[in-house]
Structures are given as C-alpha cells and as structure tokens.
C-alpha positions in Angstrom: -0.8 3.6 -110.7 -2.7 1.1 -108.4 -6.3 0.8 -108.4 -8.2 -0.6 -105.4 -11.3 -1.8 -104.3 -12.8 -0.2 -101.9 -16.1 -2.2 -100.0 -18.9 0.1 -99.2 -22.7 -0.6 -98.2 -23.3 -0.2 -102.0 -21.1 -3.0 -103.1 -17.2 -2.7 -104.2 -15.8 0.1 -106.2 -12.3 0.7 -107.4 -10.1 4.2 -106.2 -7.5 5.7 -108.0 -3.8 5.9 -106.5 -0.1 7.3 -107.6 3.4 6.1 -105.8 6.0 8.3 -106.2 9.2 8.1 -104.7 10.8 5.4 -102.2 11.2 5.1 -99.1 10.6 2.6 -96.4 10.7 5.2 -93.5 8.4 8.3 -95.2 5.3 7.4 -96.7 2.5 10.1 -97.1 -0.7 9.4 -98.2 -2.2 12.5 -99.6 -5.8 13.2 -98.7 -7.6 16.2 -101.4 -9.7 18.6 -100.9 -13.3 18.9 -101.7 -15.6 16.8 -101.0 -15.7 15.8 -104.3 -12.4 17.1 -105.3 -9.8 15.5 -107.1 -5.3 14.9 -106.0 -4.6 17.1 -109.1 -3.6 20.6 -107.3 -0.7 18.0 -104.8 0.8 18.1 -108.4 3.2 21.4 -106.5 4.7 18.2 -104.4 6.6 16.7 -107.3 8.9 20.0 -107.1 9.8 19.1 -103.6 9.5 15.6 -101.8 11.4 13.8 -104.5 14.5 16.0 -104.0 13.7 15.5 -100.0 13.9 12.2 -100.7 9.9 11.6 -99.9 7.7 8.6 -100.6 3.7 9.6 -101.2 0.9 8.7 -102.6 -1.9 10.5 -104.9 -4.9 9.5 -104.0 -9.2 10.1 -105.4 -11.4 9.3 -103.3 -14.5 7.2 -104.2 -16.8 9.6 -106.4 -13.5 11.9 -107.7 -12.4 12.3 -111.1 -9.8 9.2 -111.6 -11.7 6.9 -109.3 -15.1 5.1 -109.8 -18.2 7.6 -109.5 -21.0 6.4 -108.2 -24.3 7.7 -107.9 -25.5 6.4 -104.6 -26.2 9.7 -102.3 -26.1 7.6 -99.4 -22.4 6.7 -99.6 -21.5 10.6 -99.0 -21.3 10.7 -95.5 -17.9 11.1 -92.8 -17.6 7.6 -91.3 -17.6 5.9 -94.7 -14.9 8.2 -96.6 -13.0 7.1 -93.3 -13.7 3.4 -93.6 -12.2 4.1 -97.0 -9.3 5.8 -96.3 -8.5 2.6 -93.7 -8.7 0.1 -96.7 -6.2 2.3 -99.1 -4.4 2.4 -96.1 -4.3 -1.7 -96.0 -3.9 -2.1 -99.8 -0.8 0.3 -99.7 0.8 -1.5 -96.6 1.2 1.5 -94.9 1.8 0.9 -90.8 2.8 3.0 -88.1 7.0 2.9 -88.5 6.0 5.0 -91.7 2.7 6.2 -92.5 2.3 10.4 -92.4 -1.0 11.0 -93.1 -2.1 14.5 -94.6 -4.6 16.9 -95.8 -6.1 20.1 -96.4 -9.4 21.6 -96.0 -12.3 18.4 -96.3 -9.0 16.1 -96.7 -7.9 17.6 -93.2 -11.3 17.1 -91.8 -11.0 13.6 -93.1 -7.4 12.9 -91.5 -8.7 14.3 -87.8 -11.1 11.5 -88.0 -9.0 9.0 -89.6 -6.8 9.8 -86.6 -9.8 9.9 -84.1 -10.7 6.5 -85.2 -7.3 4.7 -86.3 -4.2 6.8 -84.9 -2.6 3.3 -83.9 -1.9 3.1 -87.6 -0.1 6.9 -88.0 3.1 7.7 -87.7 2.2 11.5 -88.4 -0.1 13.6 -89.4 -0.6 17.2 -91.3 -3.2 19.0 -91.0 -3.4 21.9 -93.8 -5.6 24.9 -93.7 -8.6 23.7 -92.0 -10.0 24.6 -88.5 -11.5 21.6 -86.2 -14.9 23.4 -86.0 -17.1 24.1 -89.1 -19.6 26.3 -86.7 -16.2 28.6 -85.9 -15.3 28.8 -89.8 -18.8 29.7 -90.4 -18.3 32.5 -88.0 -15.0 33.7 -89.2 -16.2 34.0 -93.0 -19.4 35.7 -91.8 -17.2 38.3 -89.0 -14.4 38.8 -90.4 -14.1 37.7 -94.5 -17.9 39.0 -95.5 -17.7 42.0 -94.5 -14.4 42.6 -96.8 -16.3 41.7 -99.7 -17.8 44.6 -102.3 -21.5 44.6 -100.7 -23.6 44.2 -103.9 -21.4 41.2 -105.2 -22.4 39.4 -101.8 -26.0 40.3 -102.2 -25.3 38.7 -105.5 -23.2 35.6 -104.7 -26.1 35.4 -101.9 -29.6 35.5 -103.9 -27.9 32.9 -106.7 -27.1 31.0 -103.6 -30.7 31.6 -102.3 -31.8 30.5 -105.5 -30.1 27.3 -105.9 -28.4 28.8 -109.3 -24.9 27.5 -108.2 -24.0 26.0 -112.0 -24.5 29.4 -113.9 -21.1 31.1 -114.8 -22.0 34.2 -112.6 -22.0 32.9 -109.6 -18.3 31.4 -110.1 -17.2 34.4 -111.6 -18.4 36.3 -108.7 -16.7 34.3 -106.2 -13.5 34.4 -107.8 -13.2 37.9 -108.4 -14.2 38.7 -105.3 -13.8 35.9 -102.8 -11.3 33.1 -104.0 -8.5 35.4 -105.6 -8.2 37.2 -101.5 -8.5 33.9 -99.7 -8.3 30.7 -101.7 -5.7 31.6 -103.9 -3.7 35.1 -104.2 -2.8 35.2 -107.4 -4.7 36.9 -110.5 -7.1 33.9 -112.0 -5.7 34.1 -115.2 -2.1 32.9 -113.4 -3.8 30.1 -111.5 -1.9 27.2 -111.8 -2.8 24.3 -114.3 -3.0 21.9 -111.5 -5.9 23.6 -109.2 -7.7 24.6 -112.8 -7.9 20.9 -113.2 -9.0 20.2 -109.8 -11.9 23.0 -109.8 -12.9 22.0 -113.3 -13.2 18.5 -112.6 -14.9 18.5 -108.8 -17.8 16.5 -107.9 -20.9 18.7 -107.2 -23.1 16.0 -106.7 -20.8 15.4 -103.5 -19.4 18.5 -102.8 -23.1 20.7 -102.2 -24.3 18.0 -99.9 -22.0 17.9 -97.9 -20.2 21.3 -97.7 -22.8 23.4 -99.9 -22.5 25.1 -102.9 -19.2 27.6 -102.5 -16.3 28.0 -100.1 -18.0 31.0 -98.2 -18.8 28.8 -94.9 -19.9 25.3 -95.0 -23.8 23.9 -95.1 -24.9 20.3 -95.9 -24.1 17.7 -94.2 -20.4 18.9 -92.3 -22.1 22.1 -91.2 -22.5 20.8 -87.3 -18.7 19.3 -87.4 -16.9 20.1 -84.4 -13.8 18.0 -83.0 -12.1 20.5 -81.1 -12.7 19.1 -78.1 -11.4 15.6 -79.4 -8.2 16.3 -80.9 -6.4 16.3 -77.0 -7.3 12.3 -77.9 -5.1 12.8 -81.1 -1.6 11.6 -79.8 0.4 11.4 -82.7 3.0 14.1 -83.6 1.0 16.5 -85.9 1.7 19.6 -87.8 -1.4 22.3 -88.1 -0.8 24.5 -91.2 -2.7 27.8 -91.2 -2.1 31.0 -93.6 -2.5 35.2 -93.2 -5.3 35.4 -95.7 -6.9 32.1 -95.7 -10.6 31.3 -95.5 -10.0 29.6 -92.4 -8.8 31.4 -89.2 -4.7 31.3 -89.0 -5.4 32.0 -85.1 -7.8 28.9 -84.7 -5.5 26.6 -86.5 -2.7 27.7 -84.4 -5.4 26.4 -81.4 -5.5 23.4 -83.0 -1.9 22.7 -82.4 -1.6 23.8 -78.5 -4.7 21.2 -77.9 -2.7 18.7 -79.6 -0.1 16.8 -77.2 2.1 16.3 -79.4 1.1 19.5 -81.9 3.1 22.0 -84.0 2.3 24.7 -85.8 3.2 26.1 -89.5 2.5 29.4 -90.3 2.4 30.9 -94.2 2.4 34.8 -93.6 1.2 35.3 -97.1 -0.6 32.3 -98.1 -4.2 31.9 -98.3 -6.1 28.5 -98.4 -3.8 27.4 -100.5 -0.6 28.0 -99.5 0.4 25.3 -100.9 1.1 27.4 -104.3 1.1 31.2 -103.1 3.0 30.4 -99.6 5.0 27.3 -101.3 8.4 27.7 -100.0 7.7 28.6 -96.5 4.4 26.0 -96.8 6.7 23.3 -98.5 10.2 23.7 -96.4 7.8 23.7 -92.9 6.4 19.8 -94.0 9.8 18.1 -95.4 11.4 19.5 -91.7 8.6 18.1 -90.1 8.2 14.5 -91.8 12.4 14.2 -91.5 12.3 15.1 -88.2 9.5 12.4 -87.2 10.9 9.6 -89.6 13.7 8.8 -87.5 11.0 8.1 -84.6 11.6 11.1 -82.4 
C-alpha cells in the first residue's frame, strides 16, 4: 500500500493505492466508479490478472473511503480529479511502454479526459460501461429504461427525488428492487457480492449528488452537460469500449464510441448489465486480459 500526496488548490492531501502483481510491460491503473466511490468492487480482478500474469493498481480517489476526505466542495470538479490522476500517475512511475489506463462509469468518464488531456503518457486504455455523452444517457434511461420500470415506484423514486429525501431507506430500496437489480447488477440483492456492498455502503454522497445527482437513473449536477463524443476521434491510443445487454448505459452508443476511436475496439457482455464486471465476468474479464496482452507487446 502506497499513499501519495496529491497537490490541489486546497493544499496537499494523501490518496490511497494497492500494487498487485508484476510486471514491467502491463501496468493498469484502475480508475472506480462513483464519484465518490471507492476500488472495493475491482476486488473480482484478483481472480483473473494475477493468473494473466497482470500488474495493477487499486486506487481511491481524493474524498473516497481509504484516501483523505476532505470537505472542500470546490475541489469536486472534472479537471482537478484529472490533475490527480496525472500525479498518481507520476508517483507510480507509470509511462507510455506500460501504462493501461481503465475505468468504468465516472472512472471511464475520468479516463476519456485523462486521455484527452495526457494520452502521450498511455499505453492503453478501457473504457467500461459508460457512454461519451451524459445528455444521450439521460435520454436512454428516460426512452428506453423508465418506461420499463413499475409506474408508481417511479412516481415514488421521483417525488423522494423531488423532495431531496435521497438518505431515507425507501428511496434505495426502491431503486434496487426496481432499477439496480435490471441494470446495475442482475443478480437478486441478497446475492450481491461483498465487494460492491462495500463499495455502495461506503460511497461519498457529499461528492457523488453534486456532481452526478442523487441515484443512477440519469445524471444531474455538475456532469449533466458532459459530452466528448466529438473529441474522442483525438483519442489515439488503442482502446477497448466495454458495453452490456441490460446496462444503464446504451450497449449501441458504446459500441459508437469504439468506431470514432482510431484505434477503437469493442467488448460486448450479452448478459451483463453496468456491471459486467460480476454478472458478465467471464466474457467481461477474458475480452480485457486479450486486449492488454495483445497491446503489451507494442502492436
């Protein structure tokens, strides 16, 4: 476990990281979820890249669980979490002969502009379940998702939402039941995984409502204009898009994502859901070892 300090407008503050593994031509530095979330639900990678014979890194950002917390609003915001992920970058000695970059959902949003802004560093990147436009995911969840949902729990979900009531147990329990367990994880609650429990138990509100809102039903706060679709034909790097059947964020737009990439690729988990990562995990897990071998040996 290394901690480093991270420089900020705010002053210097320490983040959490994890090695595991070694080797000098694969090193992935794993980006979480959230905002606000925390590297505990990447615990399914310690079943798989050590037998691949993978080097990575856990990592929380600034304001997560493991790492220092904060509470300076202002610090929130896209450009610094990038600045940050540049410095861990630097601390690790992580360069471009071996540095795979990846994420999923806010941690992919953060590795398109990690990329945008410092690709000269990357090796790779891997871009899990998230779509390059926030306005097109709010549009997918609203056309397509919502309407699958039982009509008086979304009136529900929707007036606690209204009404800012986003601690009290009923609005969780009526997002699980009828909105995570179809399209953030497909398995029963009860069977979730100790991994994601811990990650969902220990997220950050006070950084993820500002700057994705209050549930994983669209995205408000601060992300909700985020578009880089038209940017990521600037993204030169080899880089994998991962999208899933029943995900929250549209498999189709993902799949996009990876034609407008010049050097893109494509994974698709036919019966994953946002994260694949444990109810797609063979098929999620196989597609990213063949992709970071492949790309190690600087093809």
């Amino acid at each position: 476990v290394k901690m480093i300090p991270v420089n900020t407008p705010k002053g210097t503050f320490r983040v959490w990281t994890k090695r595991v593994g070694n080797n000098p031509a694969i090193k992935v530095l794993l980006l979480h979820g959230g905002p606000g979330g925390t590297h505990e639900y990447y615990e399914a990678f310690d079943s798989y890249f050590p037998a691949a014979g993978i080097e990575y890194y856990y990592y929380d950002q600034l304001g997560s669980k493991y790492s220092d917390q904060p509470d300076e609003p202002t610090l929130w915001e896209v450009p610094r979490f990038v600045d940050e992920v540049e410095q861990v970058r630097q601390a690790l000695g992580l360069h471009q002969d071996n540095f795979f970059l990846f994420g999923q959902s806010w941690g992919a949003m953060l590795a398109i502009e990690y990329a945008l802004r410092y690709q000269q560093h990357l090796k790779g990147l891997l871009l899990s379940n998230m779509m390059a436009s926030i306005p097109a995911y709010n549009a997918y969840v609203q056309e397509v998702l919502m309407p699958g949902i039982d009509p008086a729990a979304l009136a529900e979900i929707k007036a606690l939402e209204a009404a800012g009531r986003y601690s009290e147990p009923r609005f969780m329990e009526l997002l699980v039941t009828h909105y995570y367990t179809r399209h953030v994880l497909r398995m029963p609650v009860e069977q979730w995984p100790d991994p994601v429990n811990r990650a969902f138990k220990h997220l950050n509100q006070s950084i993820y409502i500002p700057m994705q809102g209050p549930s994983e039903l669209g995205a408000g706060g601060k992300i909700a204009n985020w578009n880089r679709m038209d940017d990521l034909q600037k993204i030169t790097v080899p880089t994998l898009t991962i999208g899933a059947r029943y995900d929250t964020m549209d498999p189709d737009q993902i799949k996009a994502m990876a034609d407008r990439l010049p050097q893109g690729r494509f994974l698709f988990c036919p019966n994953g859901s946002h994260m694949a990562i444990y109810d797609d995990q063979k098929i999620f897990m196989e597609g990213i070892i063949r992709f970071l071998h492949e790309h190690a040996n600087g093809e």
